[in-house]
ZATOR-857438 format. One record per atom (N, C-alpha, C, O): x negated, y, z. Coordinates in pm, whole numbers, padded with zeros to 5 digits, always signed. Atoms other than C-alpha are relative to their C-alpha. Example, Ala and Ser with C-alpha at 12.3 -4.5 7.8 and 13.67 -1.06 7.14 Angstrom:
2
-00089-00119+00000
-01230-00450+00780
-00090+00120+00000
-00194+00118+00066
+00082-00119-00006
-01367-00106+00714
+00077+00109+00073
+00026+00220+00090
// end
This chain:
310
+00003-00132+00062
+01314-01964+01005
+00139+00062+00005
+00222-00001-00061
-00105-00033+00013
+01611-01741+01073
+00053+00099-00074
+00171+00127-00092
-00058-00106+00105
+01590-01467+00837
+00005-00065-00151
-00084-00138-00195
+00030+00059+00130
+01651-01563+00504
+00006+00114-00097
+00079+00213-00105
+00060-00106+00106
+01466-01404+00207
+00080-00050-00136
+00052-00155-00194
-00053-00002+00135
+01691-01371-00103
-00026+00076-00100
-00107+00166-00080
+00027-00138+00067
+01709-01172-00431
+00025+00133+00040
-00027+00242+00018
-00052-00160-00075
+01898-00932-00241
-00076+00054+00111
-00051+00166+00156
+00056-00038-00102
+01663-00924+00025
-00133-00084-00030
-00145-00191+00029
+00099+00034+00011
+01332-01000-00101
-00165-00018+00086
-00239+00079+00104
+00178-00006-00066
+00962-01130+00088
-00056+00149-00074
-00052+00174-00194
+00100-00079+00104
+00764-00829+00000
-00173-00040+00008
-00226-00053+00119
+00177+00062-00024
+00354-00944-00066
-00044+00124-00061
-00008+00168-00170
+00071-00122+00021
+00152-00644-00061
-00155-00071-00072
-00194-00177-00024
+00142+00065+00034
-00219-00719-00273
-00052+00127-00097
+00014+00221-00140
+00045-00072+00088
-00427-00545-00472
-00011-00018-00137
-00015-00138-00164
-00064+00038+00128
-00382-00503-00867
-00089-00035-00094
-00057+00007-00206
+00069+00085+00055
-00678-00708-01009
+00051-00122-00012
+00135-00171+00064
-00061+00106+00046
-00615-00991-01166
-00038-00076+00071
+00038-00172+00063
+00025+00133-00083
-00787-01227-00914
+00095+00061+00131
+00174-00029+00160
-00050-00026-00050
-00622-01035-00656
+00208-00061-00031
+00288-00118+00044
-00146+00015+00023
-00260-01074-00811
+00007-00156-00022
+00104-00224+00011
+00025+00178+00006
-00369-01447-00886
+00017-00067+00163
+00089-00157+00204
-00035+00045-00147
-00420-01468-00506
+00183+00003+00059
+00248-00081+00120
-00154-00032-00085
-00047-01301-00413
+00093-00166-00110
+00177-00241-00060
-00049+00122+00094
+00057-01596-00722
+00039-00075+00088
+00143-00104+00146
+00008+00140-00083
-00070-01853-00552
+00050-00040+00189
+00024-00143+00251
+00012-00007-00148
+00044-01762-00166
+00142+00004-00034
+00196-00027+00072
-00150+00007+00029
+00432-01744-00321
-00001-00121-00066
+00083-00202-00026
-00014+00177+00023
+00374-02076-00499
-00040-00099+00142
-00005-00217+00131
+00038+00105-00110
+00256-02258-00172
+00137+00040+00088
+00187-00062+00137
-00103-00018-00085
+00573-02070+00036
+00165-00091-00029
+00252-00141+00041
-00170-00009+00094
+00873-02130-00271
-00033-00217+00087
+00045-00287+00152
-00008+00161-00018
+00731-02531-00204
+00011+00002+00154
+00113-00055+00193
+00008+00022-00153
+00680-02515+00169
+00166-00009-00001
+00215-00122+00001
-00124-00086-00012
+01051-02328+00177
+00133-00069-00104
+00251-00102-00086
-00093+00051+00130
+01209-02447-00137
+00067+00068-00042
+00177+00046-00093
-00062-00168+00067
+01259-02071-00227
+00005-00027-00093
-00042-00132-00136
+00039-00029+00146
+01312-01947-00560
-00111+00127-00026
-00151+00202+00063
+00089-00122+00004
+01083-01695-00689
+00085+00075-00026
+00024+00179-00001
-00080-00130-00038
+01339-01460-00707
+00030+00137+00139
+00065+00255+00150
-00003-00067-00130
+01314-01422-00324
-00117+00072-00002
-00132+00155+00088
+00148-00063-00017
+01007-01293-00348
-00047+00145-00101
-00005+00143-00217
+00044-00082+00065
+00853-00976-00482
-00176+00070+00037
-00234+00099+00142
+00151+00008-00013
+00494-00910-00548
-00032+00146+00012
-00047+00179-00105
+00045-00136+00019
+00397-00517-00479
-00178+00056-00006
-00240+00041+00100
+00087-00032+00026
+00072-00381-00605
-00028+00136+00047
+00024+00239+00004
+00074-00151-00058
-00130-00106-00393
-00129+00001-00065
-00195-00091-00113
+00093-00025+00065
-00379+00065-00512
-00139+00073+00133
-00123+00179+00193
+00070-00021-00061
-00677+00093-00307
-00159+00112-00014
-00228+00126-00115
+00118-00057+00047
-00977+00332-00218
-00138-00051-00070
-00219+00022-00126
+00107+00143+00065
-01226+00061-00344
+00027-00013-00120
-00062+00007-00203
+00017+00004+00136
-01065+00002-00646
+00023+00082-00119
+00026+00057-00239
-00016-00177+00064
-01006+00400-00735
-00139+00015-00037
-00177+00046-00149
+00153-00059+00018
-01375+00448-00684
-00088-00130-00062
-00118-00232+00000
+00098+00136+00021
-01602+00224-00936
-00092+00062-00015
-00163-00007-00089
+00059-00059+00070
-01825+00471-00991
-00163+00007+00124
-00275+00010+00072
+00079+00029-00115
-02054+00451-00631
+00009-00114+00069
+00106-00187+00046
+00072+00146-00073
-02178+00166-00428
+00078+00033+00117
+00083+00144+00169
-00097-00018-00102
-01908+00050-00148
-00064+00033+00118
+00014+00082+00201
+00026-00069-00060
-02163+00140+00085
-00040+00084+00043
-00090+00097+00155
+00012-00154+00010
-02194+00479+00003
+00129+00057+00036
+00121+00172+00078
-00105-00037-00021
-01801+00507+00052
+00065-00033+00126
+00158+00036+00168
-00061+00032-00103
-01724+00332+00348
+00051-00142+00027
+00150-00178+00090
-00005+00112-00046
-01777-00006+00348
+00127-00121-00039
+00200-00088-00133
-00086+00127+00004
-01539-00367+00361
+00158+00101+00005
+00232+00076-00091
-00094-00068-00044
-01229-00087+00515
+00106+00048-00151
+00224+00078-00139
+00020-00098+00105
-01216+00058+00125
+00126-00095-00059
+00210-00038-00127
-00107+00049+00088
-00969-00233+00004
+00086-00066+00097
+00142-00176+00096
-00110+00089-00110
-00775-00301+00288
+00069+00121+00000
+00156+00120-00086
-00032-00156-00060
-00678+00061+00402
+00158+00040-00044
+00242+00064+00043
-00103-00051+00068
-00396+00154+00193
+00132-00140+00012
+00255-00128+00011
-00132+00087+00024
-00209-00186+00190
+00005-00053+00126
+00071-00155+00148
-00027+00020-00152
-00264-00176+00588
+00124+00064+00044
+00220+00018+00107
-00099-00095-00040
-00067+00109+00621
+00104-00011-00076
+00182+00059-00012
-00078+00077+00027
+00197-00030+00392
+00088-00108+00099
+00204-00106+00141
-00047+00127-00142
+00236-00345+00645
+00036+00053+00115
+00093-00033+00182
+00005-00027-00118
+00258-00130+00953
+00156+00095-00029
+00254+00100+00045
-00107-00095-00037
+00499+00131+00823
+00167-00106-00116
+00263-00056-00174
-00097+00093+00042
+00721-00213+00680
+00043-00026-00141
+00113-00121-00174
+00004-00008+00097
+00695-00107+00328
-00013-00184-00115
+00057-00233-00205
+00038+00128+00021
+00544-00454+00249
+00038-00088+00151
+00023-00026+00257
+00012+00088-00057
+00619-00774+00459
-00121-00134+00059
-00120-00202+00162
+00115+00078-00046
+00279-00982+00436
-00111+00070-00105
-00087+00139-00204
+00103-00041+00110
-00036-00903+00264
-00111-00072-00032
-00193-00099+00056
+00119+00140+00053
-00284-01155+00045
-00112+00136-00008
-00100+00248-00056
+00168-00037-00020
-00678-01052+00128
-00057-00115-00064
+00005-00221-00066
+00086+00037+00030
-00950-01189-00026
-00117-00004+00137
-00204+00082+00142
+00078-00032-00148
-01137-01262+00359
-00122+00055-00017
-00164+00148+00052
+00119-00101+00016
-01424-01145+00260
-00042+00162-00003
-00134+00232+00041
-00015-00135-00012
-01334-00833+00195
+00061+00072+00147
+00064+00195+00144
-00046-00017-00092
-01178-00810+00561
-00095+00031+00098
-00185-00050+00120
+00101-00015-00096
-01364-00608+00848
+00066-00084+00084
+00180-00130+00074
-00059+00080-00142
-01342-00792+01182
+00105+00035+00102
+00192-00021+00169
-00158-00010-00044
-01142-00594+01303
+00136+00096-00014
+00110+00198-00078
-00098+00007+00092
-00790-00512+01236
+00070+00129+00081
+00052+00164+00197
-00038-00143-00077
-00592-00179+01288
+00114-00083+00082
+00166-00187+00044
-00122+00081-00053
-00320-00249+01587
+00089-00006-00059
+00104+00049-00169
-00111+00082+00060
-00019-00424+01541
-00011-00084-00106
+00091-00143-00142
-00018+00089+00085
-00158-00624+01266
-00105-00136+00062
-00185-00135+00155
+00058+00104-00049
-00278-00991+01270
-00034-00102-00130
+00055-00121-00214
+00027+00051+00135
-00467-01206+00991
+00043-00157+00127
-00010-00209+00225
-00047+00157-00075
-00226-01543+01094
-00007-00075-00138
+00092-00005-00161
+00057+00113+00057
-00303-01783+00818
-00061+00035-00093
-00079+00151-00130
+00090+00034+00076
-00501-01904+00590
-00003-00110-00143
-00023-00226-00107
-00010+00029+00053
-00481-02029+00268
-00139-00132-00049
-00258-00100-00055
+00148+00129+00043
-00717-02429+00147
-00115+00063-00032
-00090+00133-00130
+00143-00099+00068
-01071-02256+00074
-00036-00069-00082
-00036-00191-00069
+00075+00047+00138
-01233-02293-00280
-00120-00014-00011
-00185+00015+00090
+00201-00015+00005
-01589-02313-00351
-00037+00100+00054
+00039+00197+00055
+00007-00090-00109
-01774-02115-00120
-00130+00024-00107
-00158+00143-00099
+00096-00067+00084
-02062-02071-00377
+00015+00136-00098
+00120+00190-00133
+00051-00113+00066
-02210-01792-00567
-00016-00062-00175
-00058-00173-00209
+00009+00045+00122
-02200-01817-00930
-00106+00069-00056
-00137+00154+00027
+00077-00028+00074
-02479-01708-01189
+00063+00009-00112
+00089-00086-00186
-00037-00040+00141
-02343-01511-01466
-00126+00065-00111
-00201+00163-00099
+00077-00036+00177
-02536-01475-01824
+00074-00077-00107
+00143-00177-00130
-00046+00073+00126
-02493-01474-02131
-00139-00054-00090
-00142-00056-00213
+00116+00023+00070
-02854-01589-02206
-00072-00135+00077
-00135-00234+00041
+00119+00122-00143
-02995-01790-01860
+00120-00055+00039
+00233-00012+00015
-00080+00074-00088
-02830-02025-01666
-00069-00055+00159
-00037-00151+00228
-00001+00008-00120
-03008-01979-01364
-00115+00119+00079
-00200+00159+00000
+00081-00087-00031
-03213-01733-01157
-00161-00032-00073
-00221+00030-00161
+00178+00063+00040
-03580-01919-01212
+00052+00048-00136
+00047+00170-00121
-00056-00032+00156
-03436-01856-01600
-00045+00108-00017
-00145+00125-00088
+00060-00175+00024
-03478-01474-01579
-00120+00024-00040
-00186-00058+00023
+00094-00037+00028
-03775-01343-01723
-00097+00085+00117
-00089+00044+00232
+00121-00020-00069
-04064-01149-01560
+00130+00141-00004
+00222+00137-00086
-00074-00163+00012
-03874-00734-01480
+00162+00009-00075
+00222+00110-00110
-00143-00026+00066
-03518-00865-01631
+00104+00067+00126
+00086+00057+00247
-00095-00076-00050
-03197-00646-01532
+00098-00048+00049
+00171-00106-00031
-00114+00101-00058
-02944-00792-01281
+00062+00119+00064
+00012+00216+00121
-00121-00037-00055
-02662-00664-01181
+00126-00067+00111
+00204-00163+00108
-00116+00046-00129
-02452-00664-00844
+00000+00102+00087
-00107+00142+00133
-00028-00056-00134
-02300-00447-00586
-00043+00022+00122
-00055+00121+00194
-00059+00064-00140
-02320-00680-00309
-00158+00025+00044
-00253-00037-00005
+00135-00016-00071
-02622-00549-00106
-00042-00201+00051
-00141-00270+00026
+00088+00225-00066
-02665-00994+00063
-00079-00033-00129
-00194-00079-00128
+00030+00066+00072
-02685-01059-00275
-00142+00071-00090
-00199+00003-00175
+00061-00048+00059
-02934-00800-00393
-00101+00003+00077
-00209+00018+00019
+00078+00055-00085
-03117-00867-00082
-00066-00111+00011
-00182-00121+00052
+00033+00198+00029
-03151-01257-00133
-00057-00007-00141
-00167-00063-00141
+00098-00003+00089
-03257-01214-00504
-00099+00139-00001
-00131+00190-00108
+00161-00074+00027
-03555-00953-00419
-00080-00080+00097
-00203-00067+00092
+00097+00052-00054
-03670-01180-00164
-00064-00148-00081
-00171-00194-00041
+00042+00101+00116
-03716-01482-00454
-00015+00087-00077
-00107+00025-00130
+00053-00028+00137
-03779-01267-00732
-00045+00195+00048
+00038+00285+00029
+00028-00125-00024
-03932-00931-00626
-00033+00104-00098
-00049+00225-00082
+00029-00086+00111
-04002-00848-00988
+00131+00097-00109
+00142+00190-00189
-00151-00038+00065
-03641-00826-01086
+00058+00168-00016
+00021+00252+00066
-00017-00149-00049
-03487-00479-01148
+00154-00045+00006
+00222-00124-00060
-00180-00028-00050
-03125-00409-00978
+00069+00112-00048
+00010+00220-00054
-00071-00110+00047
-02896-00195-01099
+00192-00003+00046
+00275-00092+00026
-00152-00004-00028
-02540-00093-00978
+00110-00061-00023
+00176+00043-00029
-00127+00078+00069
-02217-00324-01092
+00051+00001+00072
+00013-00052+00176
-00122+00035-00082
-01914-00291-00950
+00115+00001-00130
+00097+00041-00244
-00090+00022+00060
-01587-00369-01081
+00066-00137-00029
+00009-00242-00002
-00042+00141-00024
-01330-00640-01155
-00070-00111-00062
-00181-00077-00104
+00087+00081+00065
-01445-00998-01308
-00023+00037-00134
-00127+00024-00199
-00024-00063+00161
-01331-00848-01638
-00103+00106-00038
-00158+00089-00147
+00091-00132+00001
-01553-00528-01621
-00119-00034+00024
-00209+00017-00043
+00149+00112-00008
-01844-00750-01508
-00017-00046-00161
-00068+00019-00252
+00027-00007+00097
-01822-00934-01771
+00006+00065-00162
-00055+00025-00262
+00050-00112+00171
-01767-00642-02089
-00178+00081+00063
-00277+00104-00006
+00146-00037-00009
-02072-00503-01895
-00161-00106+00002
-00271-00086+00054
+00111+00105-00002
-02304-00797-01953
-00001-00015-00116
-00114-00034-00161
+00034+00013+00161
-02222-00825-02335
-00044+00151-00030
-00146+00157-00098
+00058-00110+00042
-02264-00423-02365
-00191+00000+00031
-00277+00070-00021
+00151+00015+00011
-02616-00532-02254
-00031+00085+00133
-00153+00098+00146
+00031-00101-00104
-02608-00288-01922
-00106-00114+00114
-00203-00078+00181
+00092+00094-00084
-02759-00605-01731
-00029-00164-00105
+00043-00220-00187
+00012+00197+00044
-02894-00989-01843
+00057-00081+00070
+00061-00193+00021
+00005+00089-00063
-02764-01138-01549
+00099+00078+00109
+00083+00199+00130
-00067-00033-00118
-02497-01101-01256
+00053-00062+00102
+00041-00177+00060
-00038+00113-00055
-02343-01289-00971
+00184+00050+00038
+00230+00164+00045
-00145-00008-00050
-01943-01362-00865
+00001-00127+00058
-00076-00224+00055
+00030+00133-00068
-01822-01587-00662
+00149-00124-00094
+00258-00109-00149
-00034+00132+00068
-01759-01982-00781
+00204+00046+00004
+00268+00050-00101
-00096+00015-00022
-01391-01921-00614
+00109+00102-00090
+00211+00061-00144
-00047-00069+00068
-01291-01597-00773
+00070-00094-00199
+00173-00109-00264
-00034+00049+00130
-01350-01777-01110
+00044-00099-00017
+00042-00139-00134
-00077+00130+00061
-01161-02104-01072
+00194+00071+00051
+00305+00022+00031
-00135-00109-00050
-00852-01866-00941
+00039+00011-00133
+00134-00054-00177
-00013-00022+00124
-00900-01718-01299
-00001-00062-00085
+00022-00011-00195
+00021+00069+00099
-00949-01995-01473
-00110-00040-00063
-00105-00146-00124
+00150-00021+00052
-01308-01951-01586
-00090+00017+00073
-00171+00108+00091
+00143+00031-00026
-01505-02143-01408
-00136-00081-00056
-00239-00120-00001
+00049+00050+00116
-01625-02282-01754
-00135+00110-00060
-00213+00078-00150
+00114-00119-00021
-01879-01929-01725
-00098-00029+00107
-00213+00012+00092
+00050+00004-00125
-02000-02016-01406
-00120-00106+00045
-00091-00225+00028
+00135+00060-00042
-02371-02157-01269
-00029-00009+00129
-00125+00054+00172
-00003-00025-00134
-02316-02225-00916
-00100-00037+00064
-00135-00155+00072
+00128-00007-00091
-02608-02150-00705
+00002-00078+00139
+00061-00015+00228
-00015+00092-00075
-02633-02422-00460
-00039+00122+00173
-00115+00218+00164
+00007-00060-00067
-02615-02272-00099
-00146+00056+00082
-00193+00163+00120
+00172-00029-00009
-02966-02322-00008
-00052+00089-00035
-00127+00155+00037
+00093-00144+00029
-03079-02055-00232
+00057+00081+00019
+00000+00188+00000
-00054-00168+00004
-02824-01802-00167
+00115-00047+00063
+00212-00088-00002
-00113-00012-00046
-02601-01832+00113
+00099+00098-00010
+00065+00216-00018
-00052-00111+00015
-02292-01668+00089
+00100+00047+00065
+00162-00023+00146
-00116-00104-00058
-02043-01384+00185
+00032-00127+00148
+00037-00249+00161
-00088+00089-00126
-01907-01462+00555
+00158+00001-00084
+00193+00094-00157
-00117+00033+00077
-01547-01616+00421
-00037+00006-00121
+00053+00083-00155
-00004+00012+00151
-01634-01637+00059
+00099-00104-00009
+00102-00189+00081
-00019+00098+00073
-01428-01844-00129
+00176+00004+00092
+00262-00077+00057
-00130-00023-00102
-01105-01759+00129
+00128+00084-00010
+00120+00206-00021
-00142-00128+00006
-00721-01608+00117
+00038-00009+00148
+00056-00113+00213
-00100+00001-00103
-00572-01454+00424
+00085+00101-00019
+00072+00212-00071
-00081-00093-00044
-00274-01345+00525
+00005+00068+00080
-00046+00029+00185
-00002-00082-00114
-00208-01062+00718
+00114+00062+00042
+00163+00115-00058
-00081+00000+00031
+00075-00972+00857
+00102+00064+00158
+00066+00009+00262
-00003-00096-00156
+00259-00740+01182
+00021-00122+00122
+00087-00226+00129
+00015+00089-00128
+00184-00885+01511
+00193-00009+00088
+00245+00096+00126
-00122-00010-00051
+00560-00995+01664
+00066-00057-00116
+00135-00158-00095
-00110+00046+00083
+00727-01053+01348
+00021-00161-00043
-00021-00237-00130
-00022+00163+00033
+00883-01384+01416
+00053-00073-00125
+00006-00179-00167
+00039+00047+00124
+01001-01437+01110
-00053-00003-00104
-00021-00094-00181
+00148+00050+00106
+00718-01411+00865
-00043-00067+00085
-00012-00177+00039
+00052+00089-00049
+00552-01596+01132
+00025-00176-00032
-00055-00260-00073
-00035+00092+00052
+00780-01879+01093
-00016-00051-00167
-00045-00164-00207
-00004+00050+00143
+00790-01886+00722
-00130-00006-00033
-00141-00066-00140
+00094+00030+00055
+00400-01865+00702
-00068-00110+00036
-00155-00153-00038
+00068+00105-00071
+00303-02163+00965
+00024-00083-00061
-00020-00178+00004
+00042+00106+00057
+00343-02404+00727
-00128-00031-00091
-00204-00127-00082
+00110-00012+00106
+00102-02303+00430
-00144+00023+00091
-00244+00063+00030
+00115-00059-00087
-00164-02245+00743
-00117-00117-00010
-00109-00221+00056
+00136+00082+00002
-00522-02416+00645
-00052-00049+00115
-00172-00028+00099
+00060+00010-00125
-00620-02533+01001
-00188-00012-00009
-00275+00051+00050
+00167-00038+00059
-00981-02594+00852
-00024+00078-00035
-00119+00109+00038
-00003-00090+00011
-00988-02325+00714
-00017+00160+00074
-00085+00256+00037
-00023-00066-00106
-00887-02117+01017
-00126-00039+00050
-00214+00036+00008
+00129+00034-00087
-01188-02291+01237
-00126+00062-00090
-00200+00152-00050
+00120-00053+00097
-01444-02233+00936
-00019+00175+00057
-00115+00234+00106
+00032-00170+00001
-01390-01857+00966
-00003+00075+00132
-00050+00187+00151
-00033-00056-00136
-01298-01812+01328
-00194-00013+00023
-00248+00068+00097
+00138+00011-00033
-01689-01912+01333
-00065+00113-00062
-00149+00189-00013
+00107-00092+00081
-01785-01707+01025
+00003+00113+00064
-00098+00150+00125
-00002-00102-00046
-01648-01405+01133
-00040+00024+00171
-00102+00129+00189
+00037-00056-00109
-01706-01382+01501
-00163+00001+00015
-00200+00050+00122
+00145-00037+00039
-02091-01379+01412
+00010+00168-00058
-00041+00267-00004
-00016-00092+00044
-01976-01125+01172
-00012+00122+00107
-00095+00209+00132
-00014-00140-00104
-01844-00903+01433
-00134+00021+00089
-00185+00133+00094
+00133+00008-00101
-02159-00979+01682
-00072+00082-00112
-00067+00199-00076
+00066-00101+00087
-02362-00805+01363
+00068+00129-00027
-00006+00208-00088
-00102-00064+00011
-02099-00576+01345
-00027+00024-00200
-00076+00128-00247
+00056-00008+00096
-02140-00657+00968
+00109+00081-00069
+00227+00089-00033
-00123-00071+00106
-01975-00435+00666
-00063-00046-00143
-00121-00152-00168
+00044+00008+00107
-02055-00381+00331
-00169+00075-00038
-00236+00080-00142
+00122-00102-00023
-02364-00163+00430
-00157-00132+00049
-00275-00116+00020
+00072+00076+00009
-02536-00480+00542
+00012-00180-00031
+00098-00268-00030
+00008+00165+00059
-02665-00810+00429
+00008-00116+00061
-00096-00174+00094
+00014+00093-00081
-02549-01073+00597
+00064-00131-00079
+00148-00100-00163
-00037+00074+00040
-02481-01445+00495
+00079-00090+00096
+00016-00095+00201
-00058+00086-00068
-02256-01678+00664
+00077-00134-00059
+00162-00134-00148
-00105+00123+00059
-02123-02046+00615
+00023-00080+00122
-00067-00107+00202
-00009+00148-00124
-01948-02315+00873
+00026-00085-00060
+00045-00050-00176
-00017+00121+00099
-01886-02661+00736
+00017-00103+00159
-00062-00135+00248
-00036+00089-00088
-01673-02880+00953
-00051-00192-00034
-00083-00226-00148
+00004+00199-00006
-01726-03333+01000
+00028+00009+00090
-00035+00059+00184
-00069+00021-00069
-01481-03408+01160
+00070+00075+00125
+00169+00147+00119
-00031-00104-00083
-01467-03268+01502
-00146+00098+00086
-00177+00152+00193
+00172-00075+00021
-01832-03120+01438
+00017+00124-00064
+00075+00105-00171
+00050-00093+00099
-01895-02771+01295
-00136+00059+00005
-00179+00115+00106
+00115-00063+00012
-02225-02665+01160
+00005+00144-00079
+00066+00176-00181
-00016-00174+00069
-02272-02287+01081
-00136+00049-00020
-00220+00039+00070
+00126-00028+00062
-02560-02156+00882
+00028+00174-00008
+00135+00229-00033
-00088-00156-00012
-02584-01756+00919
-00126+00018-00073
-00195-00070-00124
+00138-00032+00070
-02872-01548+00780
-00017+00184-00025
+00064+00240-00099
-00029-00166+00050
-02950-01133+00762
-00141+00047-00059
-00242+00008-00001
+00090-00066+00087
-03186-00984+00565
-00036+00129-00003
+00056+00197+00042
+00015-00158+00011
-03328-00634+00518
+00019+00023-00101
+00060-00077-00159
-00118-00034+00113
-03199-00466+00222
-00073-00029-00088
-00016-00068-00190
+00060+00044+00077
-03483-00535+00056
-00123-00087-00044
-00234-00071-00096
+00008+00170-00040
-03532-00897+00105
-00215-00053+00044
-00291-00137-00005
+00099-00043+00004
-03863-00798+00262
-00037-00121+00147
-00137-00191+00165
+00028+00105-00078
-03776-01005+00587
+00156-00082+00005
+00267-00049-00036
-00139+00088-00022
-03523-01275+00673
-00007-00061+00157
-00109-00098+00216
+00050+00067-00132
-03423-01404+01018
+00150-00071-00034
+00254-00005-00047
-00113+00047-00002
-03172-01702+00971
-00023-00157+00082
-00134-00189+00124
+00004+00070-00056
-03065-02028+01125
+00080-00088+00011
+00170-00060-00068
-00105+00084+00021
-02843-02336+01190
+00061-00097+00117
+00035-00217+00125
-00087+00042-00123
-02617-02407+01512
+00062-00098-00021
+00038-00135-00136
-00075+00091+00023
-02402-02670+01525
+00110+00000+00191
+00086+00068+00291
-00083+00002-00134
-02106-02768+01828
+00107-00052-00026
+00130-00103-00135
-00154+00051+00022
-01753-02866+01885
+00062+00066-00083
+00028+00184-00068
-00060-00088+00066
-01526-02724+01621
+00090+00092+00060
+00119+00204+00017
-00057-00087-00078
-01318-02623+01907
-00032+00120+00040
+00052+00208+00060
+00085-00087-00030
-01586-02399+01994
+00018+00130-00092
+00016+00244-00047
+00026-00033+00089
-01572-02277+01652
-00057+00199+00047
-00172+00241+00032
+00039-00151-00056
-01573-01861+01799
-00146+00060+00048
-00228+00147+00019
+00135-00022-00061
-01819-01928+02039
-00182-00002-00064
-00278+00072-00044
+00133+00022+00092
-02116-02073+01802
-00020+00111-00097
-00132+00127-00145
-00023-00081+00108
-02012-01802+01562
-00046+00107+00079
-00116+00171+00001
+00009-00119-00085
-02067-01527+01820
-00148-00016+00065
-00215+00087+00071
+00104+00011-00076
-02380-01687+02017
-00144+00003-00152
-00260+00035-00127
+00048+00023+00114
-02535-01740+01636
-00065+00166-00031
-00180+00209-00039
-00025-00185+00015
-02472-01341+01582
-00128+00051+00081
-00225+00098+00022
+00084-00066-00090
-02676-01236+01897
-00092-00054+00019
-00155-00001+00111
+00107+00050+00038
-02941-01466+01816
-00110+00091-00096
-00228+00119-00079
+00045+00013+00083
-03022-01364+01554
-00036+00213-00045
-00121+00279-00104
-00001-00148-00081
-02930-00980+01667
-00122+00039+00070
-00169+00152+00064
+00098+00021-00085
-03201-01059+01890
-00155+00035-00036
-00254+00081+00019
+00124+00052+00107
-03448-01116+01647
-00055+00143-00101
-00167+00188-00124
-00008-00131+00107
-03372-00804+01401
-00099+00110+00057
-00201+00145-00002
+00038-00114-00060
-03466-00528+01643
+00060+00128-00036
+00147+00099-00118
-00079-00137+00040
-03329-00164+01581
-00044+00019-00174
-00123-00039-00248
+00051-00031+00196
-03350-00029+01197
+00024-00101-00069
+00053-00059-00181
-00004+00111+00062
-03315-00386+01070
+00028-00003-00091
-00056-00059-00162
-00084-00039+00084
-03045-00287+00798
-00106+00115-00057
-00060+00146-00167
-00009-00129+00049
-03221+00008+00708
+00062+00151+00077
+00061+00257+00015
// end
C-alpha cells in the first residue's frame, strides 16, 4: 500500500444513513483498521443521502427500481468526493456506471428471510385475510403463492420504521432479512424462514465494496478484507440476475452455496402475483461460478415467455 491514510488525510467511506447501513460502513473500517493496523482516526465515515431513502412514501418500483440507493453515492465515488463505498449487494443493479468497480466483498451473514410479528411466529401462524406488510415485490410474490388469502399492503422504510409500524397495528406481520438484523443486533426478533419456503434476494445477506476502477491504492488496502467465497457465491447470483435483467420491478430469487470446489445455485421468478413459478437447481465447478449463474438465467428466461413480470 503506498498511500497512507492518516488523520490528516483520511479513507473517505461513502454509505447510506440508516442505521444498518452505517453499521455496514462500521464494520468495513473495523475489518481494514485490523487488516492495516490503522487507527480509526484515518478513516472517516460520510453519509449520502439517497433517492430511495428521500422517497418512503411509493413503492421502489414505481420510482425506479434497485438504481434509487446507489445513485447519489455513485456520483460521489466518481467525482472523488468519497474514496470507497459500503452497499448492501442486494440493493446493487448489475450493472455499474463506468469507471466504477464492486472489488470486494465482505464474509456473508445469513442469507435468510426473517418473519417479523408481534403475535405469530411464522407464516402458517397468520390467520385466514391477516395484513402483511413488505415492499419487496419476490417477497410479496412468494407469500401469495402459499397464502393467497393474505392481504398486502405497502411497507417501506428502515428496520426501525418497520418495526413502530407493526406495533401501530398498520400490519400483523412483515419480513427483513436474518442478516440486516444480526448487523443490528436484534436477531432476538427474528423467525428465519428456512430457504425452501422463501428463497431469497439475489446477494441477500452481503456487503460490497465499490470503488473507482484504476485506483491502486484503495485497491491495495481493500485485497485483504476480500471474501473469496463470497465473491464466487455472487459472481453466480448476479450474473443470472443480469440474464433476467432483474430490478426491483421484478421477482426474482437467487441463492449459490459452495462444497468445496462445487457450487450449487438455486434461482426462481415468479409473477407478481405468485400465480406461476418457474424455478430450479444447477450445480458445476465453482470456477464456473458466472457461467451457471448466467446459463440458469436463460433457462429459466426461456420458460417465462414475454409479459412474465407483468
Amino acid at each position: 500500500m503506498s498511500k497512507q491514510y492518516t488523520t490528516a488525510n483520511t479513507l473517505k467511506i461513502g454509505t447510506r444513513g440508516s442505521p444498518l447501513a452505517l453499521a455496514q460502513a462500521v464494520e468495513t473500517r473495523a475489518r481494514l483498521m485490523a487488516a492495516h493496523d490503522m487507527p480509526e482516526e484515518a478513516f472517516e465515515i460520510i453519509v449520502i443521502q439517497t433517492t430511495g431513502d428521500a422517497v418512503q412514501n411509493r413503492p421502489l418500483s414505481e420510482i425506479g427500481g434497485k438504481g434509487l440507493f446507489t445513485k447519489e453515492i455513485e456520483q460521489d465515488l466518481l467525482s472523488g468526493a468519497i474514496d470507497i463505498a459500503v452497499h448492501s449487494m442486494k440493493d446493487m443493479p448489475t450493472v455499474l456506471p463506468e469507471g466504477l468497480e464492486l472489488s470486494t466483498f465482505l464474509p456473508r451473514e445469513d442469507v435468510r428471510d426473517a418473519f417479523i410479528s408481534l403475535k405469530y411466529t411464522s407464516i402458517d401462524e397468520l390467520p385466514e385475510g391477516a395484513v402483511v406488510g413488505s415492499s419487496s415485490l419476490r417477497r410479496r410474490a412468494q407469500l401469495a403463492a402459499v397464502r393467497p388469502d393474505l392481504q398486502l399492503v405497502e411497507f417501506r422504510g428502515n428496520v426501525q420504521t418497520r418495526l413502530r409500524k407493526l406495533s401501530e397495528g398498520v400490519a400483523e406481520a412483515t419480513f427483513l432479512a436474518c442478516a440486516g438484523l444480526q448487523r443490528l443486533g436484534k436477531s432476538d426478533i427474528a423467525n428465519p424462514i428456512p430457504v425452501e419456503q422463501m428463497l431469497p434476494a439475489v446477494a441477500q445477506g452481503a456487503i460490497g465494496i465499490e470503488q473507482r476502477i484504476g485506483d491502486a491504492d484503495v485497491s491495495a488496502l481493500l485485497a485483504p478484507i476480500n471474501d473469496a467465497d463470497t465473491e464466487t457465491r455472487l459472481l453466480a447470483e448476479r450474473a443470472f440476475l443480469g440474464v433476467l435483467d432483474g430490478s426491483c420491478r421484478t421477482p426474482i430469487g437467487g441463492l449459490a452455496l459452495l462444497d468445496g470446489e462445487r457450487l450449487e445455485f438455486r434461482g426462481e421468478v415468479l409473477r407478481p402475483d405468485g400465480s406461476e413459478i418457474h424455478r430450479g437447481v444447477w450445480t458445476g465447478a465453482a470456477a464456473d461460478a458466472a457461467e451457471i449463474g448466467a446459463a440458469a438465467g436463460a433457462e429459466l428466461k426461456a420458460k417465462m415467455g414475454e409479459g412474465f413480470f407483468g
